[in-house]
N, C-alpha and C positions, 0 to 999 in steps of 0.2 A: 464071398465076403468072410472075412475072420472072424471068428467065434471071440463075445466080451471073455474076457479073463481077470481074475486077479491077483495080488502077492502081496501077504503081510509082513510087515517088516517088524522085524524083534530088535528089540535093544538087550544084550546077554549083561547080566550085571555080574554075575561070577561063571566067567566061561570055564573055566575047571570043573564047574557042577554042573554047567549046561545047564542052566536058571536064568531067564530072561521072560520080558515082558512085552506084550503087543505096544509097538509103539507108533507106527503109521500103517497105511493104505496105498496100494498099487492100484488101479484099475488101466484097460488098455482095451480098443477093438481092432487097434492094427493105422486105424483111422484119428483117432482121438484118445485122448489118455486124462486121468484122473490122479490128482495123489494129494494126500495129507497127511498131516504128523501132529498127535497131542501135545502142543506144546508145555500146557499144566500139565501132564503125567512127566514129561520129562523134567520138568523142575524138582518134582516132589521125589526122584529117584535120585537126585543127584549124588547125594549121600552116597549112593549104594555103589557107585561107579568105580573101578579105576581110577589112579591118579591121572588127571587130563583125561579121560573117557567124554565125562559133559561133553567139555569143549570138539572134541572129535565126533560125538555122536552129532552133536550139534550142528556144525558145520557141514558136515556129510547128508544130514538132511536138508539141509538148506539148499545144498549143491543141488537135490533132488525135486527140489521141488521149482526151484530156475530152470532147471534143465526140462522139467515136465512141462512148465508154463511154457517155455520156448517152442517146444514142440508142438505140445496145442496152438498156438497162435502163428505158427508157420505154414503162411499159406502155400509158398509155394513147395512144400516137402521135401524143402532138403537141407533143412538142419541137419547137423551128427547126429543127433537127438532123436533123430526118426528110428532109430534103433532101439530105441526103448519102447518102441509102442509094440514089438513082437513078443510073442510067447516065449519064443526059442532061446531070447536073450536074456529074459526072466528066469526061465529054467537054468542057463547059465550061470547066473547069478544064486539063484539058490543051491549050487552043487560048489562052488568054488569061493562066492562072496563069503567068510568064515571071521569074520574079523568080530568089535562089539555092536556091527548093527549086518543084522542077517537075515536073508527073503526066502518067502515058505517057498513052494513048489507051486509054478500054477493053475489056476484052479479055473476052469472053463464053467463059463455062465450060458446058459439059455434066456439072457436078458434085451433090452435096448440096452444102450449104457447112456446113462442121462444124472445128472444132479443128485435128482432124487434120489433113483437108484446108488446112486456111490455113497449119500448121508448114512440110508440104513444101514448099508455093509458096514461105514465107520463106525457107528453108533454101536453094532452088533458084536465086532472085532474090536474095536480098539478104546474110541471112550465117547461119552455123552457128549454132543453138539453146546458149546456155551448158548444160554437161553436169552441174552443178550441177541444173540445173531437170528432168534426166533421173533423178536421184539422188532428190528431192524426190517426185518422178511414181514411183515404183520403192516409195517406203515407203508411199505413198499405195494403189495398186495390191493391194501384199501384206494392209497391216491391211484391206481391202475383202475382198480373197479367204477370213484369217480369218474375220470375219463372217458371211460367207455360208456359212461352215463351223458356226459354233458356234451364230447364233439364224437362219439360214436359215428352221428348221423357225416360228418363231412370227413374224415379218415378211415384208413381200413386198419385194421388194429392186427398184432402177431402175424406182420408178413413174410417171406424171404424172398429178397430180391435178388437176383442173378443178372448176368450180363446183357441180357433178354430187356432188361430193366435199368440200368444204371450200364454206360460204357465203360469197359475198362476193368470190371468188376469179373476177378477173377474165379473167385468159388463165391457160394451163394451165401447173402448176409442177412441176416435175423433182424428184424426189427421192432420196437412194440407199436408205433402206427406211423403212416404215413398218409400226407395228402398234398396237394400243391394250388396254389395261384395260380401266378405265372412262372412260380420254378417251384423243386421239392421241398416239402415240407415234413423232416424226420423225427421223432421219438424213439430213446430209449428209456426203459427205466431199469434202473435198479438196485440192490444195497452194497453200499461201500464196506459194509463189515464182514460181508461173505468170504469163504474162503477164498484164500489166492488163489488156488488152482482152478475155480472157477472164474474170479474175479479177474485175472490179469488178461486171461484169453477174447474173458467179452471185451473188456477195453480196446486192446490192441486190435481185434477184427472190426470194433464198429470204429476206431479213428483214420481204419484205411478206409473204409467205405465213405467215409467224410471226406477225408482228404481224394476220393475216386469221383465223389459227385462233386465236389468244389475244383476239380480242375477242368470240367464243362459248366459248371452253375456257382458263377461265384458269390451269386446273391441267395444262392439258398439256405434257406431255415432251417435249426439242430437245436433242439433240447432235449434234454437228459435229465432226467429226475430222479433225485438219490441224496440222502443225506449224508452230511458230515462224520464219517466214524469216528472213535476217542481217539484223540491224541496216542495213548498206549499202541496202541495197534499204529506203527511206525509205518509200515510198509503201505498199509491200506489210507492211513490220511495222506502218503506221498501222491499214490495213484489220483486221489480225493483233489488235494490241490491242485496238481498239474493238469486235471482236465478243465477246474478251475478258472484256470488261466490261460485255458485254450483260446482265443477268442470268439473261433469261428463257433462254441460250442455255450447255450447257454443253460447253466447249470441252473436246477428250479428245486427247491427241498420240498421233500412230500408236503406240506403242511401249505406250499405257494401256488398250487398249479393252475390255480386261478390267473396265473400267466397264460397257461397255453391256453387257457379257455377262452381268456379278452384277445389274445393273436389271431386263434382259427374265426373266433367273430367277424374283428375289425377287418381282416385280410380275405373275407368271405372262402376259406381254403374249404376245397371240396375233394371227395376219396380219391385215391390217386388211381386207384383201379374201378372204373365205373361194372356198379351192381355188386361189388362184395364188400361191405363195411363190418 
């Protein structure tokens, strides 16, 4: 298995002085990849740029960070994009990428690579986590803790199902409980405000897994709990609505989940896996 690694991206604000600033976050195990970019520090530099630099730095992260999400959320591995999850390619990129945004050398971790793991490295290298997004993680957190309080006893909470468990179900899918009646009955939670590179991945992987158990089970039950992020954040209220209006999916804001609680009730659903709840 591939060693986690990672690569800090620079934004050079006067590349004749070779003067630049951390501006994002690589992480990669070969299997899974990670990336963000301080959006506030790139505002607050703009000044400092080139004429048209923003706009090109801008853009080029952006490209990086679709390109990351794609990757991650490609089940079957073979986006072009899978190229980015190697060391070798990173390394490439830090000897030849020379342009105003530029990747250190990478830097091999002794870690898991998980969430967690990639905040600190950002927080450490590049810039403090908006505390909004800690606020979001805080409501998310508590309605999960209810949960696990009120139908604990008839779903199994934080599973992975594989195709052992769901037909058709091609790598294994994450989910925060499940239990069933007479067909499945699935939960996820989580916050709309979190970063894309995390955000876009869990989307995409649990709307196949939806769309994998509703083409055997079309009567089966999906809530998702998560609230509304600001308007400002364009990208994440896009994601926010469209699942929205999925039908098959019904969206519960942390403060409602007293839905799923009167559902698992009234529909007597019990753990999907008997003896592990």
């Amino acid at each position: 298995m591939m060693k986690t690694f990672y690569s800090i991206l620079y934004c050079s604000i006067r590349p004749n002085q070779d003067e630049r600033i951390t501006i994002g976050l690589f992480m990669a195990d070969g299997v899974q990849c990670y990336f963000a970019y301080a959006a506030d520090k790139l505002s607050v530099i703009k000044d400092l740029l080139p004429d048209g630099g923003y706009q090109l730095i801008k853009s080029n992260l952006r490209a990086i960070e679709q390109l990351a999400a794609s990757c991650q959320s490609d089940l079957l591995k073979g986006h072009k994009g899978q190229r980015f999850l190697s060391e070798s390619y990173l390394e490439y990129l830090s000897v030849y990428a020379n342009n105003l945004l530029t990747f250190s050398k990478p830097v091999p971790l002794n870690v898991t690579l998980d969430e967690n793991t990639f905040n600190k490295l950002f927080e450490k290298f590049v810039f403090t986590l908006p505390k909004q997004q800690q606020k979001e993680h805080d409501s998310v957190a508590y309605a999960k803790r209810r949960l696990v309080k009120s139908i604990g006893g008839r779903v199994n909470f934080d599973v992975e199902l594989t195709e052992n468990d769901v037909i058709g179900l091609i790598i294994p899918s994450k989910v925060a409980f499940i239990g069933r009646n007479d067909v499945k009955v699935v939960g996820e939670i989580s916050d709309f405000g979190k970063a894309l590179h995390v955000l876009k991945p869990q989307i995409g992987a649990h709307l196949f897994l939806v769309d994998t158990i509703r083409h055997h089970e079309k009567d089966a039950k999906f809530f998702f709990v998560g609230d509304e992020p600001s308007k400002k954040l364009k990208d994440h209220h896009d994601i926010w609505k469209s699942l929205k209006t999925y039908k098959p999916i019904q969206l519960v804001p942390t403060d409602e989940v007293q839905q799923i609680e009167e559902y698992v009730a009234e529909h007597e659903v019990s753990p999907y896996f008997e003896g592990q709840v």
